[in-house]
N, C-alpha and C positions, 0 to 999 in steps of 0.2 A: 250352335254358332250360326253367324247369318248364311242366307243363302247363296252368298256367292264365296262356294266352299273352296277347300285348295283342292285340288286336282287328284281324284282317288286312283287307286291303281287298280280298283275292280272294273271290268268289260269298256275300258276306254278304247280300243281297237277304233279304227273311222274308217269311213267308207267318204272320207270330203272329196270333195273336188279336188282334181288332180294337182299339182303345183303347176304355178303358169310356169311356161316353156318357153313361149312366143310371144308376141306382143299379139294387142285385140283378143284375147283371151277372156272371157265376162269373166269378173268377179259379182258382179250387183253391188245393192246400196250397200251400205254398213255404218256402224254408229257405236262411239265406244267414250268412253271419258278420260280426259288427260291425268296427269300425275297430282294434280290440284282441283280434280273433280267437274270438270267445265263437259259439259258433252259437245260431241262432233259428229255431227251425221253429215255424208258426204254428198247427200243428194241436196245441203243447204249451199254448199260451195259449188252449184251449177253454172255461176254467173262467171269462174275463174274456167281459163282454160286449160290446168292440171293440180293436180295435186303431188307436192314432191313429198315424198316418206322416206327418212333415212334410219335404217334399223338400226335400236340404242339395245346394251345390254350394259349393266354397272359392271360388272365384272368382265370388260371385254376393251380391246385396244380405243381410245376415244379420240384418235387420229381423226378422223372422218368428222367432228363434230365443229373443227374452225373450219374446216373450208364448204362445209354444208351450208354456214354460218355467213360467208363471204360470198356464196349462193345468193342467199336469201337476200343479202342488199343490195347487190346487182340486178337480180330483178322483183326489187323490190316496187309493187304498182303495176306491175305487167301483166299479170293476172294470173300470175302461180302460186297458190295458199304450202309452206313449208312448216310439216310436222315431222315428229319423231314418232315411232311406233314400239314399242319394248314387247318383244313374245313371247318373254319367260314365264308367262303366268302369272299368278297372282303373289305378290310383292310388296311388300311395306314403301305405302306410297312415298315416306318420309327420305326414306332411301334413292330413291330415284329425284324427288326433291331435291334431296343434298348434291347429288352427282349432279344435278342441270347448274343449280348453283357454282359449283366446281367448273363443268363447261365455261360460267359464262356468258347466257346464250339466252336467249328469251323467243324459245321457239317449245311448244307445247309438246308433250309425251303422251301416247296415247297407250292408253294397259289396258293389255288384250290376255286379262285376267282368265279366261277358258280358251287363248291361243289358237281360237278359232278362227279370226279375223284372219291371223297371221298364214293359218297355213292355208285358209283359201286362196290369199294373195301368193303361194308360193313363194312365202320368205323362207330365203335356204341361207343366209350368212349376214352375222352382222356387220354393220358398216355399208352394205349396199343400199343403193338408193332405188325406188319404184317412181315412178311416174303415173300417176294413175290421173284415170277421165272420170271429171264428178259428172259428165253428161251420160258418156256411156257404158261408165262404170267397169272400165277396160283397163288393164295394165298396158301401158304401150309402149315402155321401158325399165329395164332393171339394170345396172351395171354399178361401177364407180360411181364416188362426187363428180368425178376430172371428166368424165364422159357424159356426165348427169348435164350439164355444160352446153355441150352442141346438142343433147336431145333438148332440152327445154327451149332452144332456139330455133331449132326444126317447130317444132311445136307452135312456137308463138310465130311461125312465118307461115303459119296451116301447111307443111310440107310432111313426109312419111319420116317416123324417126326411122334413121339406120345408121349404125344398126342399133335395133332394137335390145341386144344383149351384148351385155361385155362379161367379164368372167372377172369376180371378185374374188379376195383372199383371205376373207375376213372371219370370224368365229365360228363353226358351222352350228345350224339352229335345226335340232333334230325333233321330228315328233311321236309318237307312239307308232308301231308298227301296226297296219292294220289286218286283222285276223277272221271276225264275223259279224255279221251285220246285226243292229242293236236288235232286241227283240220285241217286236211289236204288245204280245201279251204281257213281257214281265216289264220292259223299259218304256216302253213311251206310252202305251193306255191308262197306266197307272197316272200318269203326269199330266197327260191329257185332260184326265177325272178330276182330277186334284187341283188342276193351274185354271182348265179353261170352260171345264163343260157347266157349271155355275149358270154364265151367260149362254155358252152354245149349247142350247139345249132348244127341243121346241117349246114353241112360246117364249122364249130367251130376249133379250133386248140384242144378242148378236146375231150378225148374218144370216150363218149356218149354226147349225145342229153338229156336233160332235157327238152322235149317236150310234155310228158303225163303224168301222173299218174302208166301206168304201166312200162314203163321204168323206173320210179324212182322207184318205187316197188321191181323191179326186180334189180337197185342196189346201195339197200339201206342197206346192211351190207357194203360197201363198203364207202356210204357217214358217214355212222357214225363211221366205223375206221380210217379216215383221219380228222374227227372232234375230235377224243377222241387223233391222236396222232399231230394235230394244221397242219397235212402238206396241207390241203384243209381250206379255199381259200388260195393259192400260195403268198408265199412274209409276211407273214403275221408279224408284229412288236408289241415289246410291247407297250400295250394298257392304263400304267399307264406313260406315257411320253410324251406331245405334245400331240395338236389335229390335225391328217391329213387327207386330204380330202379321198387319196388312202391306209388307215393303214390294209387293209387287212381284217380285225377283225368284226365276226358276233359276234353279241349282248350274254352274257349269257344267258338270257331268252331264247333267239332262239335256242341257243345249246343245251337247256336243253328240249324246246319243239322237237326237234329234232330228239334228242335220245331216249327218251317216246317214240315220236311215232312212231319210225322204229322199238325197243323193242316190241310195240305190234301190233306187223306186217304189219307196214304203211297201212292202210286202208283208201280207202278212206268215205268222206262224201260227201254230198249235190249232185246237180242234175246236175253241169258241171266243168269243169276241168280247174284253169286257167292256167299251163303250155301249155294247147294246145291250150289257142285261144291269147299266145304271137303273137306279131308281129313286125318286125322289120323294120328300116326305108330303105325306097327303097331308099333313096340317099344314095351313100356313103361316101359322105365326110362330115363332121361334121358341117360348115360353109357353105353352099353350092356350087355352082360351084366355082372352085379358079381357080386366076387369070393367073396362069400358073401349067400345070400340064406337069412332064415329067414321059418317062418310065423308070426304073429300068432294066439293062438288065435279061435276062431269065436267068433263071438256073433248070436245069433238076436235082430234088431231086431224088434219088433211092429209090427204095422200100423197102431197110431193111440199117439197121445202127444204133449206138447210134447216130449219132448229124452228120449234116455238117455244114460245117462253111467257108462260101464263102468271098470272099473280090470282092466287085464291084464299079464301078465308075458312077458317073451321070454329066454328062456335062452344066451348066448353060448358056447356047446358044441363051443370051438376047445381044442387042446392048445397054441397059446401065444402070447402076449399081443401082437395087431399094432396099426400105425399107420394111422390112420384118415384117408383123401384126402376121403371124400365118404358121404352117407348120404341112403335116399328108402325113404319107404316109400309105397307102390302100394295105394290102397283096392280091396279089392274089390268093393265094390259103391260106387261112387260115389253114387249115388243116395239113399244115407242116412247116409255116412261125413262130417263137417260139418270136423269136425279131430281132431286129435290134441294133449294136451299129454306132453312125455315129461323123463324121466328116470335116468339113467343111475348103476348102484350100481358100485361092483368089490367082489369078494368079500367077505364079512364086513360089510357097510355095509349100514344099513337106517335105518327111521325119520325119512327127511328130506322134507321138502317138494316139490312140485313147484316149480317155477322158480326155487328160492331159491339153488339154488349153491351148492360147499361150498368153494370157492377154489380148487380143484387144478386149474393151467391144463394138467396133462397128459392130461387125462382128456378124452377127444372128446367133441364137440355132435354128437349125433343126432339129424338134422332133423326135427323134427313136418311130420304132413299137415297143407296148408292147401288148400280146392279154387283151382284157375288158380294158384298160385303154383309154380314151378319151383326146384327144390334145387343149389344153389351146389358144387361141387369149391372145397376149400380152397385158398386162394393159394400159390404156390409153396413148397417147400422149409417147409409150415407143416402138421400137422396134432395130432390126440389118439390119448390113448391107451384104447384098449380090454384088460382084462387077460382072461384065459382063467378064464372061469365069470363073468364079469360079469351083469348083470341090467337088462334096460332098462324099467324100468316104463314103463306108459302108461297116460292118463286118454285114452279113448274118446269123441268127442261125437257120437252118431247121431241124426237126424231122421226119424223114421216117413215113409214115403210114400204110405200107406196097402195096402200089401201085407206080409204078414210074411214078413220073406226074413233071410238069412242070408250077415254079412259075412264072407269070410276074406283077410283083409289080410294084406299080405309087405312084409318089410324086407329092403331090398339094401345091402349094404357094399363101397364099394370102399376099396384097403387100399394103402400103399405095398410095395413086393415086401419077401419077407421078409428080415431082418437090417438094413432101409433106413431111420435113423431119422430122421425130420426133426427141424431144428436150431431152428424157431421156431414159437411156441403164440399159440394166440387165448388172450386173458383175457375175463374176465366178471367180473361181478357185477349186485347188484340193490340199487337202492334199493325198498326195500322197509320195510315196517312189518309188524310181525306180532305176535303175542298180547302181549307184554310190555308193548309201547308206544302200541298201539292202543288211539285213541279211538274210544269206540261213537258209532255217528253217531245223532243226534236222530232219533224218527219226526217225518215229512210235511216235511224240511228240505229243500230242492230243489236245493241247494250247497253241499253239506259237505266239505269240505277238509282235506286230511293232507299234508305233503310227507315226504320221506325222500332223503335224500342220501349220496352216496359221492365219492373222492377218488381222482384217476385218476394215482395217482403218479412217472408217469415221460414224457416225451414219447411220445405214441400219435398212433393215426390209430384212431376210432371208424369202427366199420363197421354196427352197426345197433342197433334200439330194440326191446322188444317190452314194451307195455304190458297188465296183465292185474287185472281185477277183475271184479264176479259182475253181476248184473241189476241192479242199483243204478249200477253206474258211467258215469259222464256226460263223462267229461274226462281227458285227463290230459297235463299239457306237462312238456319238461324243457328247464330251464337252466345254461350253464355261465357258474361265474364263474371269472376268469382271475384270475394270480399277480398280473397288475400292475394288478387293482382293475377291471376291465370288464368286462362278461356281455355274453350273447348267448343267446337262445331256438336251442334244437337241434332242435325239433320240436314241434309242438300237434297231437295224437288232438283235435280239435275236439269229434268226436261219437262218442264210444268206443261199441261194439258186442258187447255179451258173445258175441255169435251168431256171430264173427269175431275169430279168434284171431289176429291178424297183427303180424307182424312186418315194420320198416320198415328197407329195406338202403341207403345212399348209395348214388348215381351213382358219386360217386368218396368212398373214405374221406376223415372230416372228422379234420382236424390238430388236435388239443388239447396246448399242453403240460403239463410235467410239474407238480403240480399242484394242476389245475384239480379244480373240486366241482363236480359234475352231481348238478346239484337235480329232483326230480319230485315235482311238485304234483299230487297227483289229486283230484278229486270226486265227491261221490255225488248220485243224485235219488233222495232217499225220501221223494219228493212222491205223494199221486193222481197227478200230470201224468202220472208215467212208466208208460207202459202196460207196463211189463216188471216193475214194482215189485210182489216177491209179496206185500207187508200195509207199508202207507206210515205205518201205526199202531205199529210195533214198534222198536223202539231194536236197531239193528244192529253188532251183534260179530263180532271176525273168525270166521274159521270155514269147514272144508274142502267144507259144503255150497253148492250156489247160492243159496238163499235166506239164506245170511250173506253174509259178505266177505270182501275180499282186498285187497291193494295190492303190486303188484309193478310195478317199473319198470326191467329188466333192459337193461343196457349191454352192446353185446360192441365189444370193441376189440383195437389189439394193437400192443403196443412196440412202437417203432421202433429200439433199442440192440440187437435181437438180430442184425443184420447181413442180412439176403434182403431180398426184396420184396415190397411189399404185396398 
C-alpha cells in the first residue's frame, strides 16, 4: 500500500509537544492537504493576520459548521484565511467531501492524515475553533465559534485576545497515550537510511551528511520543521492517489516516531550507530560497467549564486546506430549538480524544445540526473534508438556551495548486443502548452490555471509522469477520462518544486485503454506569497528563461498490441 499508511498500533506512544494550554504557545510552520488535495502551508498565509481552524469530524454534532460559516462572511477581506482541520486520521477523502457538500460551505478541510498537525496544535474537542498566527506560528486562541467572534476582533484591532481560552463541549479528540520514546537504532536510523541519506551523505548534493547520530542530533529541529511543513523529502505527492515507486512520502508512523523523538531531545540508544557504519556501493554506475561511457563537457560552478543553468552538448561518436537497454548519467560533483533536463537530436535535427517530444517512439529516453533517484533498464525485449552522430543536449542545473569547483559529469550507455533489435518501444508524449496557445498569467494571481491534453490511442499501460514548469509553478494533476464516459485522477504534484525535477514511475504500470485523454491541469503563484516568485508584478509569458514559463506535463506509456512484456 502507499506510504501514507493508516495508523499502526505498534510503538505509536509520542513524546509531541505538549497540547497548547495558553495562548502564544509555538506550534511552528505546518502544511497539510485539504479534502480535494490542494496543499496549505501556513507560512504562505503570512500576509493574513490569522488563521481561523474549526475542528471537523463526520461523525460528530455539525452545529459549529453554519455559524463558522457566518464567521467567515463577516470578516470576509479582513485578513483572516477560515479552514477546517479534521484529526481523525486518515479517511476516505470522499467522505469528508460528501459531509462539506452536506455542510454547504465552501471552506477547505485539512487531513491531518498522521494527527500530527492536530495534536501539536493541542486539539482536544471537536467543534472548537483555534486562532492561529501564520506570522508567528502561535495559537493565540481556542474556544467557541460565539467567542471565536470577539477574539478575531481583538486580533484585527492589534489588541491581546482575552480571553485566550473558553471551554468547549464538543466531541473529545483523544490521542495515543504516550509511554517511550521512539528508538533511535530500530525507528528512526533505519528511515533516515532509507528516506534521506542518498543526498545526505558526504559528497551528497544535500547540506549535511546524515552519517552519525550527532550530526543528526545537532540538526534535528531542522528535520522535524521540513517534516511538519512536507518540504523534506523533496518532490513529495499526494499519497492518496496511485502507488509510485519514487512518491516522495515517509510512512505516518515514521513521521510520528520522528517528531517524538527529536521532541525529547533525539537521544540516542543501544551500543552502535547505524548511520555511521552506512556504506555505499564503490561502482558507480547502477548496471555495471556500460557499454559506452562519454564525458559531459566541464563546467566551473562559482562559489555563490542562486542556481546556474548551463546548456551542454554530448557528441554520440559511434560508427553505427545501436539500441538502447538503459542510460545514467554520474555527476561529478554531486555537491552542486541539482539535475539534468535532457534531450536527444539524431543527425540533422535541431531547434526543438526541451521536454516537448517530437513523436518518434524509436528514438531512446536518455535518463536525466536526479540527486537519490536510481535509473531504470528498459522492460524486456523494449528499447530506443540512438543513430551514429546523434547529439544529446542538456540543460545543467547547478547549486553553488560556496567553493568554486568544477563538475565533470559522465554519461553511460548500456546497449542491446549488436545486430539485436528489440521489437517494442516506449511512447511518449506531452501535454503541454506552449507559445501559440499560451495564456500570459496575470501579475500577483496566486492560481492560475492552464490545462493541456493528449489522447492515448491504443490500449497501454502508463509508466510514469514528469511534471515541469519555472518558479512560478504551484500545481500540477493529471486526469484520465475514459471511452465509456468515467475519469479518474492519475496523479496530483500537490506542491510542484522548480528546485526538483522529478519524475514519478508506478509500482506497477497503470492500464488505460485505448482512448483515453489525459488531461493536465497546472497552476501558477505569481503572488508576493511565493517566495520563489522573481517580480509578482509582471504579466507572465511562456519563455525558455526561469523567470518566464513553461507547462509541460509529459506522459510516458507503452502499447500493449506489440506482443512482449511490460
Amino acid at each position: 500500500m502507499k506510504k501514507v499508511s493508516l495508523l499502526k498500533t505498534s510503538f505509536l506512544a509520542l513524546v509531541l509537544m505538549p497540547a497548547v494550554a495558553a495562548a502564544a504557545d509555538r506550534v511552528g510552520d505546518f502544511s497539510l492537504l485539504d479534502q480535494d488535495g490542494y496543499h496549505h502551508g501556513m507560512s504562505w498565509y503570512d500576509d493574513h493576520q490569522a488563521i481561523a481552524l474549526l475542528v471537523q469530524a463526520n461523525d460528530s454534532d455539525a452545529a459549529a459548521v453554519p455559524a463558522f460559516d457566518a464567521l467567515k462572511a463577516k470578516f470576509d477581506g479582513a485578513g483572516v484565511e477560515f479552514l477546517m482541520i479534521n484529526p481523525m486520521g486518515r479517511l476516505n477523502r470522499e467522505a469528508v467531501q460528501d459531509k462539506v457538500a452536506e455542510y454547504g460551505v465552501d471552506i477547505p478541510v485539512l487531513m491531518d492524515d498522521a494527527r500530527l498537525i492536530s495534536q501539536a496544535l493541542g486539539v482536544a474537542r471537536v467543534g472548537e475553533v483555534l486562532l492561529f498566527d501564520p506570522k508567528r506560528f502561535t495559537v493565540e486562541f481556542r474556544g467557541s465559534v460565539t467567542a471565536a467572534e470577539g477574539a478575531i476582533e481583538q486580533i484585527l484591532a492589534g489588541e491581546e485576545v482575552s480571553p485566550a481560552l473558553v471551554e468547549t463541549s464538543g466531541m473529545a479528540v483523544s490521542y495515543e497515550a504516550a509511554e517511550n520514546v521512539p528508538s533511535y537504532v530500530a525507528d528512526i536510523a533505519p528511515v533516515l537510511a532509507e528516506q534521506c541519506a542518498t543526498c545526505h551523505r558526504e559528497g551528497g548534493v544535500a547540506p549535511f551528511a546524515m552519517d552519525s547520530h550527532t550530526m543528526v542530533q545537532g540538526w534535528s529541529p531542522m528535520i522535524r520543521e521540513v517534516l511538519m511543513t512536507r518540504r523534506m523529502p523533496p518532490g513529495q505527492i499526494d499519497g492518496h492517489i496511485g502507488e509510485f515507486i519514487n512518491d516522495r512520502l515517509v510512512d505516518n508512523d515514521d513521521v510520528r516516531n520522528i517528531i517524538a523523538w527529536v521532541d525529547a531531545g533525539a537521544p540516542k540508544d543501544g551500543d552502535h550507530d547505524p548511520l555511521a557504519l552506512l556504506q555505499w556501493p564503490e561502482s558507480k554506475w547502477a548496471f555495471g560497467e556500460p557499454d559506452l561511457v562519454l564525458d559531459i563537457p566541464a563546467t566551473t560552478v562559482p562559489a555563490t549564486g542562486n542556481g546556474v543553468f548551463v546548456n551542454v552538448e554530448v557528441n554520440f561518436d559511434m560508427e553505427e546506430d545501436r539500441w538502447v537497454r538503459g542510460s545514467q548519467i554520474i555527476a561529478g560533483d554531486r555537491t552542486v549538480l541539482h539535475h539534468t533536463v535532457n534531450r536527444l537530436d539524431f543527425p540533422g535535427e535541431s531547434g526543438r524544445r526541451f521536454l516537448g517530444g517530437d513523436g518518434n517512439r524509436d528514438k531512446a529516453d536518455i535518463t536525466a540526473y536526479i540527486p537519490g533517484d536510481t535509473p531504470d533498464l528498459a522492460p524486456p525485449n523494449t528499447g530506443g534508438l540512438v543513430k551514429a552522430g546523434s547529439v544529446l543536449k542538456l540543460n545543467m542545473h547547478y547549486t553553488p556551495n560556496g567553493r568554486e569547483t568544477v563538475d565533470n559529469s559522465q554519461l553511460g550507455v548500456w546497449f542491446y548486443p549488436l545486430g539485436e533489435v528489440p521489437e517494442e518501444r516506449m511512447s511518449g508524449q506531452c501535454a503541454c502548452v506552449f507559445p501559440n496557445t499560451w495564456t500570459t498569467i496575470p501579475a500577483n494571481d496566486p492560481a492560475f490555471e492552464q490545462t493541456a491534453s493528449i489522447v492515448i490511442e491504443n490500449d497501454a499501460h502508463i509508466h510514469s509522469y514528469l511534471p515541469h514548469m519555472h518558479f512560478r509553478g504551484k500545481r500540477m494533476r493529471f486526469v484520465a477520462d475514459y471511452p465509456d464516459g468515467t475519469s479518474e485522477e492519475l496523479i496530483n504534484v500537490a506542491k510542484y518544486n522548480y528546485n526538483w525535477q522529478l519524475s514519478y514511475t508506478y509500482n506497477e504500470p497503470k492500464f488505460v485503454p485505448g482512448g483515453t485523454k489525459i488531461t493536465a491541469t497546472a497552476a501558477w503563484d505569481n503572488s508576493g506569497q511565493n517566495p520563489a516568485n522573481p517580480n509578482p508584478d509582471r504579466n507572465v509569458d511562456w519563455g525558455n528563461e526561469s523567470w518566464d514559463e513553461m507547462f509541460f506535463g509529459a506522459v510516458r506509456w507503452k502499447d500493449i498490441d506489440q506482443g512482449g512484456e511490460d
